[in-house]
N, C-alpha and C positions, 0 to 999 in steps of 0.2 A: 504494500500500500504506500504509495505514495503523499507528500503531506505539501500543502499548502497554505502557507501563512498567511492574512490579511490582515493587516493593523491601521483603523481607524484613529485618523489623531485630529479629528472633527467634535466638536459640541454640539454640535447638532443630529439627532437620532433619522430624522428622513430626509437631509435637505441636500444639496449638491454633491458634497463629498462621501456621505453614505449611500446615494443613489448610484453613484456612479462604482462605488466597489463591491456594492450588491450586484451588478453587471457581470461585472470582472467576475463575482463568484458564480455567478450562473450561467459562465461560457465556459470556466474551468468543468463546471461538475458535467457540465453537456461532454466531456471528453467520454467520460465513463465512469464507473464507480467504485473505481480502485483506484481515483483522487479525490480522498480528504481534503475536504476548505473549510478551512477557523477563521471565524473572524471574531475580533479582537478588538473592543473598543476604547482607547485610551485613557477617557473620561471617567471609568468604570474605578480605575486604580487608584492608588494614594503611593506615592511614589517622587522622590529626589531622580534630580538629575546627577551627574558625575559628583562627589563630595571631594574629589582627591584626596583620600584615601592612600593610594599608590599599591594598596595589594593587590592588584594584578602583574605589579613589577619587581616584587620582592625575588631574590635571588633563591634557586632552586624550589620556587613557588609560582612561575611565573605562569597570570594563566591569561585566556582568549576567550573569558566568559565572563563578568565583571563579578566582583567578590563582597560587595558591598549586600547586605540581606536586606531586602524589602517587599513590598506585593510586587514589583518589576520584574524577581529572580527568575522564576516558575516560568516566566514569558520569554526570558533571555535565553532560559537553558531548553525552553522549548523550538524557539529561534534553530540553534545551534544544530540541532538534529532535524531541521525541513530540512525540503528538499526544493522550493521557492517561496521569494517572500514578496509581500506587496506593501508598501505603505502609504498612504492617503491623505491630505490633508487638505482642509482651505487656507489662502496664502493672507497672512496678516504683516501688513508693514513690510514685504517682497520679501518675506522669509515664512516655516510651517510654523505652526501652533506653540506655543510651549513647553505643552504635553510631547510633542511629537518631537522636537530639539531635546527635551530632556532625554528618550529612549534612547535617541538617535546619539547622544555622548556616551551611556552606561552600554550602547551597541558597539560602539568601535574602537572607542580609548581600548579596550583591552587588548583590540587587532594588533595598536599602534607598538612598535618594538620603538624604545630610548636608544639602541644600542646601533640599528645601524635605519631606523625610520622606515623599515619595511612594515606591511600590513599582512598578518596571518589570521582568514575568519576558522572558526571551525572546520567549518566547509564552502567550497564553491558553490552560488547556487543563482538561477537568474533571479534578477530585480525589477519587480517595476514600482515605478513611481506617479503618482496619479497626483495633480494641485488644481484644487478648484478657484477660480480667482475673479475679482473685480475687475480686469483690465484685457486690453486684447490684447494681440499675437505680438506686438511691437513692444508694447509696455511691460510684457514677459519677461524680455532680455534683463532686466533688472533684477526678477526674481532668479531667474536661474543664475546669475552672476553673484548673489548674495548667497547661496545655496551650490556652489561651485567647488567648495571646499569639502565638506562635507559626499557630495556625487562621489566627485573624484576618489575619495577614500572607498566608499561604496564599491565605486568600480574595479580601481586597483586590489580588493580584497576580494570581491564577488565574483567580478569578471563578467558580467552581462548585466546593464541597467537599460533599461528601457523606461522611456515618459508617455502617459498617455493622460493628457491633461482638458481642462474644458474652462476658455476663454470667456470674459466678461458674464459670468452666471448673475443669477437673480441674488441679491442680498436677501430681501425678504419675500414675501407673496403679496405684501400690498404695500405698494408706494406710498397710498395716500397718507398713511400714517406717519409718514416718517420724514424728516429733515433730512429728503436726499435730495435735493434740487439739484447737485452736479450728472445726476445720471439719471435721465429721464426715462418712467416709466416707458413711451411706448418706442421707444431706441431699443431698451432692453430686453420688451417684448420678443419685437422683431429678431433682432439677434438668437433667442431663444427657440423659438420658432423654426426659423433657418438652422440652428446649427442644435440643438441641445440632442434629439433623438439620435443626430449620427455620431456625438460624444459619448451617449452610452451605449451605442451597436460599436465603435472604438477600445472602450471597457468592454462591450464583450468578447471580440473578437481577440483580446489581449489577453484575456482571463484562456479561452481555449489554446492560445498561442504556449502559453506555459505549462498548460498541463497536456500539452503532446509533447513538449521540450524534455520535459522531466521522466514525460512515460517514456520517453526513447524507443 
């Protein structure tokens, strides 16, 4: 049985960035049924981000799974033994969530070696990355450049990331309520309209892309 990881790092239970990784899971599980999909809601936990600590670096101890205990560990060491992982988020301030930056240091600081800067994860496995966002395809460039640090590590320790992201989404469901005059409800209609259904047939397509990857 093969296993795949979904981790929501969205506060919101149905809104863009859980729609769109409910996709992803329901193109993985269309592969067959001998691929497992968890999905993982970030919001759910009570958990620190890296403390620096440094026991992942102690000498003749050194490990590639963070050593710090909290509701995070269970998820970390479950991480370690997939076989793909997905991570999700809406983009705040052109960076993820908090929740999702926290995981995202007690996930790779351990990879990181002091001794010569290489990355070793437990295992190789693909990655996709999903960002739901306020902005369009041009205005992106700024989040992925803020988030460039962090991929690149991804990458260099996973060795397959993939994006499969969804442009200028709906903030809320009713405009009228809210103090958004910069982004006019029927601009964003539209926008939605045109592109939202082929951003989650994209998630699904991605979700099956993986788990025929993994069934090899």
């Amino acid at each position: 049985m093969k296993k795949i990881i979904i981790i929501d790092g969205g506060p919101r239970k149905t809104f863009n960035t859980a729609s769109m990784l409910q996709k992803f899971a329901e193109g993985a599980r269309s592969v067959g049924d001998d691929i497992e999909v968890k999905t993982v809601r970030l919001y759910d936990f009570d958990y620190k981000g890296c403390v620096s600590c440094m026991a992942c670096k102690l000498k003749g101890a050194v490990s590639n799974i963070c050593k710090f205990r909290d509701a995070l560990t269970p998820l970390l060491e479950e991480i370690a033994g997939a076989d793909g992982l997905v991570m999700g988020s809406p983009i705040y301030f052109s960076e993820v969530t908090a929740r999702l930056r926290a995981l995202l240091e007690r996930l790779i600081f351990p990879w990181l070696s002091y001794n010569d800067y290489s990355l070793t994860a437990p295992r190789k496995m693909p990655v996709v990355l999903t960002y739901t966002m306020n902005a369009n395809s041009e205005q992106a460039k700024m989040v992925y450049q803020a988030m460039a640090v962090i991929e690149g590590c991804l990458e260099r320790a996973m060795g397959d990331v993939e994006h499969v992201d969804a442009y200028y989404t709906y903030q809320v469901k009713n405009y009228d309520r809210y103090e958004l005059a910069s982004f006019p409800e029927p601009v964003k209609r539209q926008y939605r309209e045109e592109h939202w259904e082929d951003d989650l047939q994209k998630a699904f397509d991605a979700g099956r892309r993986m788990a025929e990857k993994i069934r090899g």
